[in-house]
C-alpha positions, 0 to 999 in steps of 0.5 A: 112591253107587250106579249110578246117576246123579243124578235130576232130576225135577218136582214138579208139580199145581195151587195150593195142592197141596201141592208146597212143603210135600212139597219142605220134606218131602224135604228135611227129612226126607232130612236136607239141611237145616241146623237154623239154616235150620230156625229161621227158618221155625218157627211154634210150635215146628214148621216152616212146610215150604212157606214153607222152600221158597218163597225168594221174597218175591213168591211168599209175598205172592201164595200161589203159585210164580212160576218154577221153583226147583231144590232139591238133596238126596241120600240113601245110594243117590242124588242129586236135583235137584228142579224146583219147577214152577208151577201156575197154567195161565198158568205152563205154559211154566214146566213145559214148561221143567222138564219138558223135561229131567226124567228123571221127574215127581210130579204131585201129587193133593190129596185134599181138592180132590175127591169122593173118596167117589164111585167114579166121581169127575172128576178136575181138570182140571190133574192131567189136563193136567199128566199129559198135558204131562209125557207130551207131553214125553217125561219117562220116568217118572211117579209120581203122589203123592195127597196130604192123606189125612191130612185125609179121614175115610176115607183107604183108601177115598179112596186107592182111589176116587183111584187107580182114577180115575187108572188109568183116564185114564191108560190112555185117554191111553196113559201109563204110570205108575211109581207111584201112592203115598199121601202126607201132605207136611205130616206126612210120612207116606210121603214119606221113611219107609215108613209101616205101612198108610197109607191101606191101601198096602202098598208103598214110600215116594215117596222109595224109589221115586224112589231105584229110578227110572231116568234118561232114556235116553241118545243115545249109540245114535244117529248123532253130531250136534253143534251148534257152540256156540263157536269157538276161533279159534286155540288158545293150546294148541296142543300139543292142537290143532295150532293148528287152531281148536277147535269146543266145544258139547255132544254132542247124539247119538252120541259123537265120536271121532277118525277119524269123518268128519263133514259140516258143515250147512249147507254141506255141507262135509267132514272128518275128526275129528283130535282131541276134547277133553273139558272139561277139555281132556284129549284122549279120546272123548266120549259124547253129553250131554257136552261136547266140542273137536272139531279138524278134520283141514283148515281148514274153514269152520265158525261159532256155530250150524253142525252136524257130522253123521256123513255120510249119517244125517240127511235136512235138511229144511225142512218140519216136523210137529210139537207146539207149547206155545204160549207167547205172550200173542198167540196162534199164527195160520198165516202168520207167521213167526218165528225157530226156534232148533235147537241155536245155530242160527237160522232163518226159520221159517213156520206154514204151518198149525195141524193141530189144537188138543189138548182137554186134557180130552178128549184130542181133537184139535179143528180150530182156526184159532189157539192161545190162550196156553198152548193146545197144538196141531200145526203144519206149519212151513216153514223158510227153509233145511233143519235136520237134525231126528229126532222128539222121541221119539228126541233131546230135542236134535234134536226140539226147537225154540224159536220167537222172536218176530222183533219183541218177542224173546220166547220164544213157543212150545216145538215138539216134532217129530214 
């Protein structure tokens, strides 16, 4: 193995794309796959690579993925984690889920599904609003995949006519895209093998693009934030800890090191780091991303759901603009109030205001009084006690909150600060 790290990225593009059968291809191709668990899915001697994909028997009655399924494949240079993300519109909180730690995206394009002879062709709806979603969340590269170019009597014309209509959306929506690559998932042209002069396309594979991507920019840069997800009371261990409690979670930004000062939210309270664990217990400093015992040099009053900051970085706030993907089947209307989960941390939080709906055709921010089921849209929210946020753009962590409905306990809304 190379460099660099493994890669997890998101497949994602309207019903009936193609998504499985490109996922049955990589995996295939790339050689993951056992030939016994080929047998069980040939029709005729050749494999049905979209019923490979799709486990699940709800999803084969009904023609469509449900949730979002983790593959897992490598080749010589690279590992993959592959999030298969719903298509339906009523499944955007699924793609919101994968996409929120995907270091990149395909969004597929089908070929057959547009006026690919026309210059100046539309292109659907839910390549738009999934190109946007992925750009919304922060995921660092995007390769679009125009798929079924087998089955168009003209496939350079069509890949031209397609990308043409891609470059110009995504230069008006500001997304900057890694590739745009044709493709055929159902008899693999170009997915895995470099394909001679298919649809008139001189450059890589999607799979050799996807070797060369790079991973999510680390938040090591950052000052140290670290939400406690668990407290050891008194450490059986107490070689590495002195028989002092153990504070474990994972590093949000920054790394912990012993020596740092750090201040507890929200008490407010102070201390130095005496020691840092890692997973395996072995005493040595840790980067963020991973996960940590932090003991402290004194007793300090500490619990599930408490922070430790590096003094002075962050300004707690209980005032927050942000973006919300707005989950609920009841939609989201100013005034109410519901829990606000930061790290392990929970708070009251209102929506003292919906700022704008975004049109996700246009683009547009449109004046709205709700958001309707997976509407996307800005929101101010005051919350019952501060929270020490940085933008989204900056910390996945620190950026992200998830609002909870206070009667029902269902997830109702992912909100992205700005």
């Amino acid at each position: 193995m190379n460099h660099l790290s493994t890669l997890k990225f998101i497949t994602c593009g309207s019903v009936d794309d193609g998504k499985s059968t490109l996922i049955g291809r990589l995996l295939i191709d790339s050689k993951a796959v056992l030939q016994d668990q080929l047998a069980g899915v040939s029709k005729s001697g050749t494999a049905d690579l979209a019923l490979f994909t799709d486990g699940l028997s709800a999803e084969r009655e009904q023609g469509i993925t449900i949730d979002v399924a983790y593959r897992y494949f490598s080749t010589a240079s690279r590992k993959f984690i592959i999030g298969d993300a719903p298509g339906h519109e009523q499944y955007t909180r699924n793609m919101v889920t994968a996409a929120s730690s995907a270091d990149a995206a395909v969004v597929l394009v089908d070929a057959i599904k547009l006026d690919w002879k026309n210059p100046a062709l539309q292109l659907l709806p839910q390549t738009r609003r999934h190109s946007l979603l992925v750009h919304l969340l922060r995921v660092p590269s995007v390769v679009f995949a125009i798929n079924k170019l087998d089955a168009v009597t003209d496939s350079a014309l069509a890949f031209q006519n397609i990308s043409a209509a891609l470059a110009a959306f995504t230069k008006e929506a500001g997304i900057s895209v890694a590739a745009t690559v044709p493709i055929s998932a159902l008899d693999g042209s170009n997915v895995v093998e470099k394909s001679a002069a298919f649809a008139g396309y001189s450059g890589d594979s999607l799979l050799s693009i996807l070797e060369r991507l790079p991973n999510a920019r680390s938040e090591a840069l950052l000052p140290l934030s670290f939400p406690v997800q668990w407290v050891e009371k008194f450490s059986s261990s107490s070689d590495t800890s002195q028989g002092r409690r153990v504070f474990w979670g994972r590093v949000a930004t920054g790394g912990v090191q012993a020596g740092q000062d750090i201040t507890v939210l929200p008490s407010g309270q102070t201390a130095k780091i005496a020691q840092v664990l890692d997973h395996a217990r072995h005493p040595q400093s840790v980067l963020a991303g991973l996960s940590a015992g932090i003991v402290l040099d004194r007793e300090v009053d500490v619990s599930r759901g408490d922070w430790l900051l590096a003094p002075g970085a962050f300004e707690p706030s209980r005032s927050i603009r942000a973006t919300v993907a707005w989950m609920d089947d009841a939609p989201l209307v100013a005034g109410r109030t519901y829990w606000a989960l930061h790290g392990h941390r929970w708070v009251k939080a209102k929506v003292a205001r919906i700022t704008h709906r975004l049109n996700v055709n246009t683009l547009a921010q449109e004046q709205a009084t709700e958001l309707a089921p997976n509407e996307i849209g800005g929101i101010e929210l005051a919350l019952q006690e501060p929270l020490a946020t940085l933008p989204y753009a900056q910390s996945k962590t620190l950026g992200a909150l998830i609002l909870v409905d206070t009667a029902s306990h269902k997830t109702s809304g992912a909100v992205l600060i700005s």
